[in-house]
C-alpha positions as CSV (number, residue, x, y, z in Angstrom):
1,X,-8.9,13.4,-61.2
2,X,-9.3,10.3,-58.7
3,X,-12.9,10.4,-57.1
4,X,-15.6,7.7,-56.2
5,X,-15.4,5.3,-58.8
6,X,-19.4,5.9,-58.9
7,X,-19.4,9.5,-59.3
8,X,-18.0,10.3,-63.1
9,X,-15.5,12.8,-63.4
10,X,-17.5,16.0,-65.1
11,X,-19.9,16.1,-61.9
12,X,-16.8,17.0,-60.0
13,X,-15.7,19.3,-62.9
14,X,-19.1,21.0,-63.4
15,X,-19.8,20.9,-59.7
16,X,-16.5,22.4,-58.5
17,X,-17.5,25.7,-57.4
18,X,-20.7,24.5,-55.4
19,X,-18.5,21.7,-53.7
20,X,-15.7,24.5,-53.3
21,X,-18.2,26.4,-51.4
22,X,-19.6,23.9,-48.9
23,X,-16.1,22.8,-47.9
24,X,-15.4,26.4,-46.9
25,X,-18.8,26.4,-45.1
26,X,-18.3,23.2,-43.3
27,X,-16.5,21.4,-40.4
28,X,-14.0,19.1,-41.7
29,X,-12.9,16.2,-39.1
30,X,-10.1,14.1,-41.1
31,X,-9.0,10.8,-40.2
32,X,-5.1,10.3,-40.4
33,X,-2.7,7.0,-40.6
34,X,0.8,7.7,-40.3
35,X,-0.1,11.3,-41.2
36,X,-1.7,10.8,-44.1
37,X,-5.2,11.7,-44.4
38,X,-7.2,8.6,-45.6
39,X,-10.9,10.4,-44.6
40,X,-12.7,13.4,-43.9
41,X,-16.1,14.0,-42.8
42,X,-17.6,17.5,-43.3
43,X,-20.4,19.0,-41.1
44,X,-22.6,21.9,-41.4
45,X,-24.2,22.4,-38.6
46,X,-26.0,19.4,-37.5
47,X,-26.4,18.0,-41.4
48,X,-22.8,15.5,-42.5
49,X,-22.7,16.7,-45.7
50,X,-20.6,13.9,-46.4
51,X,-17.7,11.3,-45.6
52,X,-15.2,10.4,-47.5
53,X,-12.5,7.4,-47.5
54,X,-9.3,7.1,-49.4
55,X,-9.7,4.6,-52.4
56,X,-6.8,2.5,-50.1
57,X,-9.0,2.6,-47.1
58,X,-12.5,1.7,-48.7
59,X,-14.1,-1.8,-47.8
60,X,-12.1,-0.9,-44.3
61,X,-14.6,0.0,-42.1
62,X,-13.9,3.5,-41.9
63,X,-17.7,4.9,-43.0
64,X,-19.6,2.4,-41.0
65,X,-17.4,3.5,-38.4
66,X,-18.1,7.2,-38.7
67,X,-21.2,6.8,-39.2
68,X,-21.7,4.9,-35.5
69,X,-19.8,7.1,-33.6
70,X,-21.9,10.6,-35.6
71,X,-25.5,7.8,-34.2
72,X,-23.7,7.2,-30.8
73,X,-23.6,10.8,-31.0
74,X,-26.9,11.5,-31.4
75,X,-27.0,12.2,-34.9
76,X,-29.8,10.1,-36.7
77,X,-30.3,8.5,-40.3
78,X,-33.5,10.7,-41.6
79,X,-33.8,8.9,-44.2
80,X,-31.5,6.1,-46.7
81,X,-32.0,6.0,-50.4
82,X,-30.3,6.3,-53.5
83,X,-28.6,9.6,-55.0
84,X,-28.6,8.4,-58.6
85,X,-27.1,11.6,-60.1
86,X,-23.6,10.8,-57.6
87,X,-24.0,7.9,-55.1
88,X,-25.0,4.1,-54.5
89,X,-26.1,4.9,-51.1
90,X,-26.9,8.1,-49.3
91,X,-27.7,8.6,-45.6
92,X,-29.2,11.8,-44.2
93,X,-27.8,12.0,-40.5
94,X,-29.1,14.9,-38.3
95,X,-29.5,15.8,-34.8
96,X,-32.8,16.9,-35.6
């Protein structure tokens, strides 16, 4: 399993159904080149859940990217920290 080189392998595995579960409950936007999907972004309901690049793609631009056109949007970073259990970064963006 190929994931964020910062999130080990067995959160995916033991996280599987939960993450099953909010994909199915979300909006997914996905970002294509050449028709392959290199990002998705998932919304539910005003919260990003989260984006994510293709391991090709990273260091592109593509999240700062998404992440000014969700602020340009209206959506606003509640708060920036740190997710030690999966993430180096974590932004909470809302329109709230």
């Amino acid at each position: 399993m190929k994931a964020h080189y910062f999130i080990s392998n067995q959160y995916w595995k033991s996280n599987y159904e939960l993450v099953k579960q909010m994909m199915s409950q979300s909006e997914v936007y996905v970002f294509e080149v050449d028709k392959m999907v290199q990002g998705f972004v998932g919304l539910n309901d005003e919260y990003i859940e989260g984006i994510f690049v293709s391991e090709e793609m990273q260091s592109c631009g593509i999240g700062n990217r998404a992440i000014s056109f969700y602020q340009r949007e209206g959506f606003i970073i509640q708060c920036e920290g740190l997710d030690e259990a999966i993430s180096p970064s974590l932004f909470n963006l809302n329109t709230s």
